[in-house]
DRENVODREN-30980 format. One record per residue (C-alpha): x, y, z; residue in three letters; residue number from 0. Coordinates in steps of 0.1 Angstrom, whole numbers. Each point is the difference from the previous one (the first is absolute). Example, Ala and Ser with C-alpha at 12.3 -4.5 7.8 and 13.67 -1.06 7.14 Angstrom:
+-------+-------+-------+---------+-----+
!    xx !    yy !    zz ! residuo ! num !
+-------+-------+-------+---------+-----+
!   123 !   -45 !    78 !     ALA !   0 !
!    14 !    34 !    -7 !     SER !   1 !
+-------+-------+-------+---------+-----+
END
This chain:
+-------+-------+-------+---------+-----+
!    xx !    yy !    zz ! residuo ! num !
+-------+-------+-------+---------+-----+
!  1439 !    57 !  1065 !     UNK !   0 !
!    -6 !   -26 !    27 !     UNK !   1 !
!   -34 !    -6 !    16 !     UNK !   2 !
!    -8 !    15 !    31 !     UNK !   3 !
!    -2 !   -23 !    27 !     UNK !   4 !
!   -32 !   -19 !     6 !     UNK !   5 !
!   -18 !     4 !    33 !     UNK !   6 !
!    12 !   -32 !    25 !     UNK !   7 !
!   -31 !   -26 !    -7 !     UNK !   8 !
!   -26 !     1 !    27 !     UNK !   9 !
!   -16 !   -34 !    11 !     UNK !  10 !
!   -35 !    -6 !   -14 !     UNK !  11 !
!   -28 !    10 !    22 !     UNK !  12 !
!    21 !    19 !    21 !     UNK !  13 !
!   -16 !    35 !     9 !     UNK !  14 !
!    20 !    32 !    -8 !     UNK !  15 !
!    10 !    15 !    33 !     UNK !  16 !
!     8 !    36 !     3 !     UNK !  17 !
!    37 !     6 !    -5 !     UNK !  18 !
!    21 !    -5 !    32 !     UNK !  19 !
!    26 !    36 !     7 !     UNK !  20 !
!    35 !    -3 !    -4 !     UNK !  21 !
!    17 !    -6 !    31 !     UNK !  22 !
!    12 !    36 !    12 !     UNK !  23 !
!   -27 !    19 !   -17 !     UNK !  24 !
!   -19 !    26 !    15 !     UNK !  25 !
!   -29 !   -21 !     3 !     UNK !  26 !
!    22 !   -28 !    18 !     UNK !  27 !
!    11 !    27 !    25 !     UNK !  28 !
!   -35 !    15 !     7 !     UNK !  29 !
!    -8 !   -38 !    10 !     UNK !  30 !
!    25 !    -7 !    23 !     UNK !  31 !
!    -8 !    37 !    17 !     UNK !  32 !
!   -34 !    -7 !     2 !     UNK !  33 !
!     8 !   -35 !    19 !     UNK !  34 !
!    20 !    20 !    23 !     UNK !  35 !
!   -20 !    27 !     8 !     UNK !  36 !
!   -32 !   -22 !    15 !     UNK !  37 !
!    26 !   -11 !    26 !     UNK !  38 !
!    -1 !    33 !    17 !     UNK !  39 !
!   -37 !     6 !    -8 !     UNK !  40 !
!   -25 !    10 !    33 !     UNK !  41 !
!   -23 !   -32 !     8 !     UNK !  42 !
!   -28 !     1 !    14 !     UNK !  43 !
!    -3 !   -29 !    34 !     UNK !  44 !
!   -27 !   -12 !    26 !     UNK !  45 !
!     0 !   -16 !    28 !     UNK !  46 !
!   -23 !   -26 !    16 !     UNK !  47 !
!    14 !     2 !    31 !     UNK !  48 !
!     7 !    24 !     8 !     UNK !  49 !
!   -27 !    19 !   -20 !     UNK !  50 !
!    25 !    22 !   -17 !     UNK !  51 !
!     2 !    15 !   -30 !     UNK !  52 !
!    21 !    23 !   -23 !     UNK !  53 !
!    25 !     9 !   -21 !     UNK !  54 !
!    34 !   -18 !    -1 !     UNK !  55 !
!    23 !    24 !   -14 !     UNK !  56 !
!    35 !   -15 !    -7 !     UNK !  57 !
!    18 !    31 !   -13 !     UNK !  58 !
!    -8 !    16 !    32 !     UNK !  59 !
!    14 !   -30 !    20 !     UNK !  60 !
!    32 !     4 !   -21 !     UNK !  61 !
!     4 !    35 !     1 !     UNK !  62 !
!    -7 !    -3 !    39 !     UNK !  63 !
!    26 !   -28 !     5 !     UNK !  64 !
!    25 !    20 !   -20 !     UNK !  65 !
!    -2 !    35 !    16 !     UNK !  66 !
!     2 !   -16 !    33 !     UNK !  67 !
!    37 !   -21 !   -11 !     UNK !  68 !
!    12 !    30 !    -9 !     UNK !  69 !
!   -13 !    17 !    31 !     UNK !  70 !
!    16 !   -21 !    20 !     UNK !  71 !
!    32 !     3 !   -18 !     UNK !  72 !
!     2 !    34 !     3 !     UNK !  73 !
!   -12 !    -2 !    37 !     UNK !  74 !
!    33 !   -21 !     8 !     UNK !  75 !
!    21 !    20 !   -22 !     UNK !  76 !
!    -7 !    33 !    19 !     UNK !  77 !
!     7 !   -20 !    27 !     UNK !  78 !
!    33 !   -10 !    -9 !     UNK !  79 !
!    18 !    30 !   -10 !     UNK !  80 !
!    16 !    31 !    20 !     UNK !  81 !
!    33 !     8 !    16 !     UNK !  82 !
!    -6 !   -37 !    15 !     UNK !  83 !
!    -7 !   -22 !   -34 !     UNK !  84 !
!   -13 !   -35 !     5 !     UNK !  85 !
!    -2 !   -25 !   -26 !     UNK !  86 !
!   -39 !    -7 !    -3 !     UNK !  87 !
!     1 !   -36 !    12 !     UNK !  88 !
!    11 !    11 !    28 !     UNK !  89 !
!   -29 !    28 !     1 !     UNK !  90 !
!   -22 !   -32 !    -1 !     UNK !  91 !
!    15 !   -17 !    25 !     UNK !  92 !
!     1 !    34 !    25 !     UNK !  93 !
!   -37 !     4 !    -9 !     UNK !  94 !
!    -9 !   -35 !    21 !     UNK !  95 !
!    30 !    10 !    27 !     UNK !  96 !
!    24 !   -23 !   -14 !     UNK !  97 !
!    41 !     8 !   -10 !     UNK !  98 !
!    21 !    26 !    13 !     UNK !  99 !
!   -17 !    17 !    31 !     UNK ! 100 !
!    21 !    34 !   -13 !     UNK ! 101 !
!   -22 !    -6 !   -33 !     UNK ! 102 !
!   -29 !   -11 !    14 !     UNK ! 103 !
!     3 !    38 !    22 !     UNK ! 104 !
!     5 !    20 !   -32 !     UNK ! 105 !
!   -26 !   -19 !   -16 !     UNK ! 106 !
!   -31 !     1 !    28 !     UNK ! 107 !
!     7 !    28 !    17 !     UNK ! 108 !
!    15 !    26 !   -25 !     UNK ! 109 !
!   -12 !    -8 !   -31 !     UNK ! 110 !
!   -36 !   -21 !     3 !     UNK ! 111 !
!   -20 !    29 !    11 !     UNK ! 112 !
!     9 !    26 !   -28 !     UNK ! 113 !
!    -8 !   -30 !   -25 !     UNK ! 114 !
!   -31 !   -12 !    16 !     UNK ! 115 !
!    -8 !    39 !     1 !     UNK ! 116 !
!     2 !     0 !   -41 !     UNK ! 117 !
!   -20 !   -33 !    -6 !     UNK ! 118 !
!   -30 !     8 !    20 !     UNK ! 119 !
!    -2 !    36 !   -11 !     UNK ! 120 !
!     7 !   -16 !   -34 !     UNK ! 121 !
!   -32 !   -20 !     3 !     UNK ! 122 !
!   -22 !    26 !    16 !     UNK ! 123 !
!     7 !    26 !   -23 !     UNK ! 124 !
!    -9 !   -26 !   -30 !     UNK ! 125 !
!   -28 !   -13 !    14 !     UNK ! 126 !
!   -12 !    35 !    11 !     UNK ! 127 !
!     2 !     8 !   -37 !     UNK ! 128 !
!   -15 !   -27 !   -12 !     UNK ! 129 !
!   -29 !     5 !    23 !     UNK ! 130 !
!    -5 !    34 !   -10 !     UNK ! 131 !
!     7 !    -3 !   -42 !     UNK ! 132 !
!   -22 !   -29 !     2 !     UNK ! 133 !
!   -32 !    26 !    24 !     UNK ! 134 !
!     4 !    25 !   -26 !     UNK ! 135 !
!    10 !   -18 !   -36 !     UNK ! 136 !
!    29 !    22 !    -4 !     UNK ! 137 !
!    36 !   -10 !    -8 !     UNK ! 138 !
!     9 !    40 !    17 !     UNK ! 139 !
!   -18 !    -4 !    37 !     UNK ! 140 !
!    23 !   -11 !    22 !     UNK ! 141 !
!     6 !    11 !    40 !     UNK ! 142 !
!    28 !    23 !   -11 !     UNK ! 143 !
!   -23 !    16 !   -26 !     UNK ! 144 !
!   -31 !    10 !    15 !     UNK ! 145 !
!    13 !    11 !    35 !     UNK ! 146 !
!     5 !   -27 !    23 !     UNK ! 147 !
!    38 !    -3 !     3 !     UNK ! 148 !
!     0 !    40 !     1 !     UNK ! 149 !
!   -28 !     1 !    26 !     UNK ! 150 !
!    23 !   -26 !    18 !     UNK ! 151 !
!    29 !    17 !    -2 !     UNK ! 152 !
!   -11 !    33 !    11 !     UNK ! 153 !
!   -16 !   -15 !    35 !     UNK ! 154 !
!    36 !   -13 !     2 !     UNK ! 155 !
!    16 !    31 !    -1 !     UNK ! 156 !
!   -22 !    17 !    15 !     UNK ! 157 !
!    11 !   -24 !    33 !     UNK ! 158 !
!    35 !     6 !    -9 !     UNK ! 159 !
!     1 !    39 !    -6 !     UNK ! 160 !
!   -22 !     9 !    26 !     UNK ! 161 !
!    12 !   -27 !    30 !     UNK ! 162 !
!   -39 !   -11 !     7 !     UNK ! 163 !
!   -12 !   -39 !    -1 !     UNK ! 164 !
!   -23 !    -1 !    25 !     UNK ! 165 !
!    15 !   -28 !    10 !     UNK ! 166 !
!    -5 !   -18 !   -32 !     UNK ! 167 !
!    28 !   -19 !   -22 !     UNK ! 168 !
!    11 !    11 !   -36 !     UNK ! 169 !
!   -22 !   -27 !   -15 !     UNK ! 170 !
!   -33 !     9 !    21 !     UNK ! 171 !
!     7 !    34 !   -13 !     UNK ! 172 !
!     6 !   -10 !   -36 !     UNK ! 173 !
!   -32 !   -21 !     1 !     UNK ! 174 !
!   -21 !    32 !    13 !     UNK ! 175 !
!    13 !    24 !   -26 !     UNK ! 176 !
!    -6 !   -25 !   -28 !     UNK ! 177 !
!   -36 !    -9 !    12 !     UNK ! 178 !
!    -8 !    33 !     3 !     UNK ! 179 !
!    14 !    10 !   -33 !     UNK ! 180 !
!   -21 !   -31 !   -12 !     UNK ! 181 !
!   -29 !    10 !    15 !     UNK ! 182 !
!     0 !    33 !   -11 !     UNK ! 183 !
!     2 !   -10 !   -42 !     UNK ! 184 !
!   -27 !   -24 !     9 !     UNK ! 185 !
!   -19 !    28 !    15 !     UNK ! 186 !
!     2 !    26 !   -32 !     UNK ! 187 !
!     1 !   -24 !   -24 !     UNK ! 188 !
!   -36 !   -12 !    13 !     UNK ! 189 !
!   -30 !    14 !   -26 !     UNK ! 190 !
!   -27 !   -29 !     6 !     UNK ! 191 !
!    29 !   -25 !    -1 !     UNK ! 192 !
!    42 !     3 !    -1 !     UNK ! 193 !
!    12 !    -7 !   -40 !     UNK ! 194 !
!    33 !    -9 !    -2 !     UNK ! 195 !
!     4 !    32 !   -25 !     UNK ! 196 !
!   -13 !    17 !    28 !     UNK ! 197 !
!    26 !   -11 !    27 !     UNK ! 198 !
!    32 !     0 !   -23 !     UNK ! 199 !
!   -10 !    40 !    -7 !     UNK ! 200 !
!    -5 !     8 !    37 !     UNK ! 201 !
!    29 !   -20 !    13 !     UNK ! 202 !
!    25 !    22 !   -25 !     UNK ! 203 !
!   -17 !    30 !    15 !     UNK ! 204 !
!     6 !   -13 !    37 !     UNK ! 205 !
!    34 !   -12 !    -6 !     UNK ! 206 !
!    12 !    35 !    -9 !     UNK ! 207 !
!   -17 !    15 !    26 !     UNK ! 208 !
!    20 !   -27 !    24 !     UNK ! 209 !
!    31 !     4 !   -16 !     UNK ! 210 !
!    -1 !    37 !     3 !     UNK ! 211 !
!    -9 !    -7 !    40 !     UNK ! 212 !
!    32 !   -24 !    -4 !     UNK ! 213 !
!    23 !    28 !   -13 !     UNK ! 214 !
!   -12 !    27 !    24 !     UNK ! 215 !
!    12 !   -21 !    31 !     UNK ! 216 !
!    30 !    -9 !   -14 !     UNK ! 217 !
!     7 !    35 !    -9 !     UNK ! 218 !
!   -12 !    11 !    38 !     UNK ! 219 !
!    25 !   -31 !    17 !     UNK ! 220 !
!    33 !    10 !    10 !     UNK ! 221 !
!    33 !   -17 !   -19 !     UNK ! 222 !
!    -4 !   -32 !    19 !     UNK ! 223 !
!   -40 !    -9 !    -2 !     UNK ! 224 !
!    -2 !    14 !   -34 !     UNK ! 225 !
!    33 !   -23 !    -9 !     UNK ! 226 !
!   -18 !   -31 !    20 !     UNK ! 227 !
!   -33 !     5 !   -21 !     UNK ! 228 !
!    15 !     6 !   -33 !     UNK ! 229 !
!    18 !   -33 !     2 !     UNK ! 230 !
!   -32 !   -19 !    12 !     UNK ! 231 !
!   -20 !    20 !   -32 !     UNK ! 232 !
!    16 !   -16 !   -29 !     UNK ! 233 !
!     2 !   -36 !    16 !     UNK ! 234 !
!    23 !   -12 !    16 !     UNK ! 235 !
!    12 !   -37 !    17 !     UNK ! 236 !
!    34 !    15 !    15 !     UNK ! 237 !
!    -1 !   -11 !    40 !     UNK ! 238 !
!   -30 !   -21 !     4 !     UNK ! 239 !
!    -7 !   -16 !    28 !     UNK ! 240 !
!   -24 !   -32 !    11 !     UNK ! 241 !
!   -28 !    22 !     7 !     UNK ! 242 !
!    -4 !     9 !   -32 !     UNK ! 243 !
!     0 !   -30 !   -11 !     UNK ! 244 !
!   -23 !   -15 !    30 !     UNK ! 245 !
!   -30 !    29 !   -10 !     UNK ! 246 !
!     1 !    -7 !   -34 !     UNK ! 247 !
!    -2 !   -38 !     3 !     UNK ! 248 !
!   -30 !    -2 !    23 !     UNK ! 249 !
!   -15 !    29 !   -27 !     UNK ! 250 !
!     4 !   -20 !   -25 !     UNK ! 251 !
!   -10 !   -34 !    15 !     UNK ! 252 !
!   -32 !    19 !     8 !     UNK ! 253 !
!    -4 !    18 !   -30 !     UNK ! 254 !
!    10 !   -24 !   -27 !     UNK ! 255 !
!   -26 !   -24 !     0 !     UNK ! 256 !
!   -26 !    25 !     4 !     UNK ! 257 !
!    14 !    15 !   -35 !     UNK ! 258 !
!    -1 !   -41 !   -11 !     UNK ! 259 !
!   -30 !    -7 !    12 !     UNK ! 260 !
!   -16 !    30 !   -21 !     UNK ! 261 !
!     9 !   -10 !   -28 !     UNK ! 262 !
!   -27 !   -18 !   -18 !     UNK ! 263 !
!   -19 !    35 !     4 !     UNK ! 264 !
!    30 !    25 !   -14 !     UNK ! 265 !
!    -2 !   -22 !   -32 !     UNK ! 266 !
!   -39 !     7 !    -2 !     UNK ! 267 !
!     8 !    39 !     1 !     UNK ! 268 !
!    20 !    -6 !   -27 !     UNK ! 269 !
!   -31 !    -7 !   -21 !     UNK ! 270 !
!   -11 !    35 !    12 !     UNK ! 271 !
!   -26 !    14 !    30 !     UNK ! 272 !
!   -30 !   -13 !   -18 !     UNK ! 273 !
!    10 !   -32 !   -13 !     UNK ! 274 !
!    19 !    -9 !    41 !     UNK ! 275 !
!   -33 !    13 !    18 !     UNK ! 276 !
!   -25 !   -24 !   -28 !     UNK ! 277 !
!    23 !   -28 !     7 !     UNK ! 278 !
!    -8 !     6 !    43 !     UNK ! 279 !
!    27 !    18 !     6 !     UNK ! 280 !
!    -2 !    29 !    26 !     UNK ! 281 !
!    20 !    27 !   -20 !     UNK ! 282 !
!     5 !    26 !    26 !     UNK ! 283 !
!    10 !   -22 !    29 !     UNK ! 284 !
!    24 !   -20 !   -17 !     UNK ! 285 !
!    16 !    33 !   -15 !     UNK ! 286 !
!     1 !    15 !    32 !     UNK ! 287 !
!    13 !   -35 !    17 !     UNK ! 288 !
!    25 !    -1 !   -28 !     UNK ! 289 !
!     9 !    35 !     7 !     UNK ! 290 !
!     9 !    -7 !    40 !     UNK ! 291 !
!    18 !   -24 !   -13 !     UNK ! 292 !
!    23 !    14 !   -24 !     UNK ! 293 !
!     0 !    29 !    30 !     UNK ! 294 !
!    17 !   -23 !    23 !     UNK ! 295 !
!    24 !   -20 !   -18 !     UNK ! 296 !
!    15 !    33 !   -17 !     UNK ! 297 !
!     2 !    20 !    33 !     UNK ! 298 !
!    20 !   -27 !    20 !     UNK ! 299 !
!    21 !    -6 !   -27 !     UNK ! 300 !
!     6 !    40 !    -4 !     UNK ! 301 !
!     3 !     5 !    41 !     UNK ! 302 !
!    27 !   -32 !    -6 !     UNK ! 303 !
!    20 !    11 !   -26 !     UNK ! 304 !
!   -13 !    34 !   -15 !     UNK ! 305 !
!   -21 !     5 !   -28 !     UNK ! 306 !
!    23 !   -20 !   -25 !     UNK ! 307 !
!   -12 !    17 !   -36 !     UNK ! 308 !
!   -13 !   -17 !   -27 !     UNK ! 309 !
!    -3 !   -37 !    15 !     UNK ! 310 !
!   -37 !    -3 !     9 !     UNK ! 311 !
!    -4 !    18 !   -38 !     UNK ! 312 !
!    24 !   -21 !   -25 !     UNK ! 313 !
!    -2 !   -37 !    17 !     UNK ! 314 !
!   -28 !    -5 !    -5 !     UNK ! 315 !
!    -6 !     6 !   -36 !     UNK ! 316 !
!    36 !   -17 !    -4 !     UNK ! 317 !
!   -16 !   -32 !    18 !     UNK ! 318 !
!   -37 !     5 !   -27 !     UNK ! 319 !
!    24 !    -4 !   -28 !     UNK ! 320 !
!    24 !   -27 !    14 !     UNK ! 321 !
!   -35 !   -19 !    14 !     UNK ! 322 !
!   -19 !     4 !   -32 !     UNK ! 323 !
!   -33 !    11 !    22 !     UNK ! 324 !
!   -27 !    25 !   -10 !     UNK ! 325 !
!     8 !    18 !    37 !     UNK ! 326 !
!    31 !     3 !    20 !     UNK ! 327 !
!     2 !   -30 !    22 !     UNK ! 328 !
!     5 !    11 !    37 !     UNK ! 329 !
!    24 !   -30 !    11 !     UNK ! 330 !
!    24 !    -1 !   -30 !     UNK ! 331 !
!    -5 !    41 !     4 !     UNK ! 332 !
!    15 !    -7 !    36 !     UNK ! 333 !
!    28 !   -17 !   -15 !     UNK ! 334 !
!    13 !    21 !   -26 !     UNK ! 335 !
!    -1 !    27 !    24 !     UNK ! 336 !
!    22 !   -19 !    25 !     UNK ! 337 !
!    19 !   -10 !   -31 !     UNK ! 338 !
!     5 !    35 !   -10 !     UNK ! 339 !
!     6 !    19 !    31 !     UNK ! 340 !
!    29 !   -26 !     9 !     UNK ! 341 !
!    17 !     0 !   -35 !     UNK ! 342 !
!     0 !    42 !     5 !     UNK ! 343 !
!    11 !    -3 !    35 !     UNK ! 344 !
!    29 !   -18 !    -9 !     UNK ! 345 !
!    12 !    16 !   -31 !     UNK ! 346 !
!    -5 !    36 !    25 !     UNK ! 347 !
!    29 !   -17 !    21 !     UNK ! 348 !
!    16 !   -11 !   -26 !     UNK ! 349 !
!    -3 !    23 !   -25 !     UNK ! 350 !
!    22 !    30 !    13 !     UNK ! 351 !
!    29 !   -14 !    15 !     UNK ! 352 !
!     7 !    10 !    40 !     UNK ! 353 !
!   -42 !    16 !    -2 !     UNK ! 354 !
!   -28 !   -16 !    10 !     UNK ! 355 !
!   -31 !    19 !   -23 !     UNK ! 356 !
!   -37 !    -5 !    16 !     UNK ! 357 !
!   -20 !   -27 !   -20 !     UNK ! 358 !
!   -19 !    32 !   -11 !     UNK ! 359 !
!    18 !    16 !   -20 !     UNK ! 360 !
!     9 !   -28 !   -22 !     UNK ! 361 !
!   -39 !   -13 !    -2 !     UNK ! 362 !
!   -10 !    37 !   -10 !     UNK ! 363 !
!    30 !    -3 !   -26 !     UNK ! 364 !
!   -13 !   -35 !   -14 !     UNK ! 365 !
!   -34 !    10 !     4 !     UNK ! 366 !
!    -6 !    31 !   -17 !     UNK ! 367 !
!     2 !   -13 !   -32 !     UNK ! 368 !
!   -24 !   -26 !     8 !     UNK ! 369 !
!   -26 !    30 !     7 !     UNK ! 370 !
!    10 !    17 !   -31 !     UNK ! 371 !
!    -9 !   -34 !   -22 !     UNK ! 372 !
!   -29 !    -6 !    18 !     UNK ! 373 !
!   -15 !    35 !    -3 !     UNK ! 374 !
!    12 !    -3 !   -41 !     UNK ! 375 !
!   -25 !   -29 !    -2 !     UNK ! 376 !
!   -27 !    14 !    19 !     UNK ! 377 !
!     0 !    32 !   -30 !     UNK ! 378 !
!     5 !   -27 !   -28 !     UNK ! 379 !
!   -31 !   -21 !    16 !     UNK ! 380 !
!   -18 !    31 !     2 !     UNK ! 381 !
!    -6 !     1 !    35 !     UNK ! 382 !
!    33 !    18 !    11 !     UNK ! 383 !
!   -24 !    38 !     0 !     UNK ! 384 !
+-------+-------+-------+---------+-----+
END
């Protein structure tokens, strides 16, 4: 039999190193992973000057860049189609004033409001739900959840059915319903403090008792008002006009850095009413700060649009997981709600052919299964009741 081969001569005084893995191995593979991973890795920075420090998170950055490309791409693509299609440079170009003056009609005058309509409410309703997931760690509280929208919406009726403002516009009256509805959880959820158990059980309570108030108008209206407040109820962006669009931007140009700037202080709730107040943070006026907040964004963006379902609740757990962040973050929340309501907006013009659906309908379609998987985790995590 021949001799099995002799091991290849090593050079004296030579240590044995550990053996190197094949190239393609598992082991190779796990390498080359774990030199890619670090890339996205949070950092921790400071500042001299400025005295700053903090967290640089470069999977947020990415995610933010990347929701707001494709944002933007929807944005212009709404724009573009309709009995009138324009190609979407030329969308571009009509945007700034330039090209055809035909397009550049169609463009700013018939179509920029209804869009513009869809990204802001878009970005209140996801920050809105970021705010108020974040106030009461859990992935289920959102505007449309514990009462807000409905509280909203039934103020809004009740101006339509019954022919009294008082002088006051949809949105005023949207904003009154919803701060009242607000105010009202806050007020029965209170036992020495408001929990965010608390408020997510009261707010289910007071949004059927505002939805039933809803339904009763309706059913009082005649054919016309009850027809006029049934297509505001389930959201709509048919026939918007630039005061829609004019409210909600100064809302949110008030209201958006105020949800911003409170951010350091929603991510110490996170750790939980005792931990945020032993770090110096003043639980129950931040909550209750946090809680106007949501209030506003979500009731301009219902008096604008309606109250669009399942935006402020889904986005911002979609923008958690695309993030990677322990808690929804309210900016890239902002954007995947813009990013969402304008993707349904235009596949409810699109998808029925000679019918334009309300954005509504096709976020409560996409939407409801969302709720379904999120309420599937909550019983597997044990926290689901």
């Amino acid at each position: 039999m021949p001799a099995p081969p002799s091991p290849a001569p090593s050079s004296p005084g030579a240590p044995a190193g550990p053996a190197q893995p094949a190239a393609g191995s598992p082991t190779d593979s796990r390498k080359r992973s774990s030199s890619v991973r670090p890339v996205l890795r949070d950092r921790p920075f400071r500042l001299a000057v400025p005295p700053v420090s903090g967290m640089l998170r470069p999977r947020l950055l990415l995610t933010g860049v990347l929701v707001a490309v494709g944002t933007f791409t929807l944005f212009c693509w709404g724009l573009a189609v309709g009995d009138y299609p324009v190609t979407l440079p030329g969308v571009v170009k009509a945007l700034f004033g330039a090209g055809d003056p035909g397009t550049v009609i169609v463009v700013q005058d018939l179509r920029l409001p209804r869009a513009l309509t869809g990204l802001l409410v878009g970005v209140a309703f996801g920050v809105s739900g970021a705010v108020f997931q974040t106030m009461t760690r859990n992935a289920l509280a959102s505007p449309d959840m514990i009462g807000l929208t409905e509280g909203a919406g039934t103020a809004v009726v009740a101006a339509v059915v019954l022919g009294w403002t008082g002088g006051l516009g949809l949105s005023t009256l949207g904003l009154l319903g919803a701060l009242a509805t607000a105010l009202l959880v806050y007020a029965l959820a209170w036992k020495g403090g408001a929990t965010g158990y608390r408020i997510i059980l009261v707010g289910i309570g007071v949004s059927w008792i505002c939805t039933s108030a809803t339904d009763f108008l309706v059913a009082r209206g005649n054919r016309f008002e009850a027809e006029e407040a049934l297509g505001w109820l389930v959201g709509n962006l048919n026939g918007r006009t630039w005061g829609q669009v004019d409210a909600l931007a100064i809302a949110l140009a008030v209201l958006l850095p105020v949800a911003l700037g409170l951010g350091r202080w929603m991510r110490t709730l996170q750790l939980g009413d005792d931990v945020a107040a032993g770090l110096g943070t003043p639980v129950q006026p931040v909550r209750l700060a946090l809680l106007l907040t949501g209030v506003g964004l979500v009731a301009f963006g219902t008096a604008a649009a309606g109250p669009v379902a399942f935006v402020a609740l889904a986005c911002p757990q979609i923008a958690l997981r695309l993030a990677g962040t322990p808690a929804p973050p309210p900016l890239v929340s902002g954007l995947t709600g813009a990013f969402v309501v304008l993707g349904a907006d235009l596949l409810a013009r699109e998808a029925v052919p000679g019918t334009e659906l309300p954005v509504g309908i096709v976020t409560g379609a996409l939407g409801a299964p969302v709720l379904l998987w999120l309420l599937v985790r909550a019983n597997r995590a044990g926290s689901g009741g």
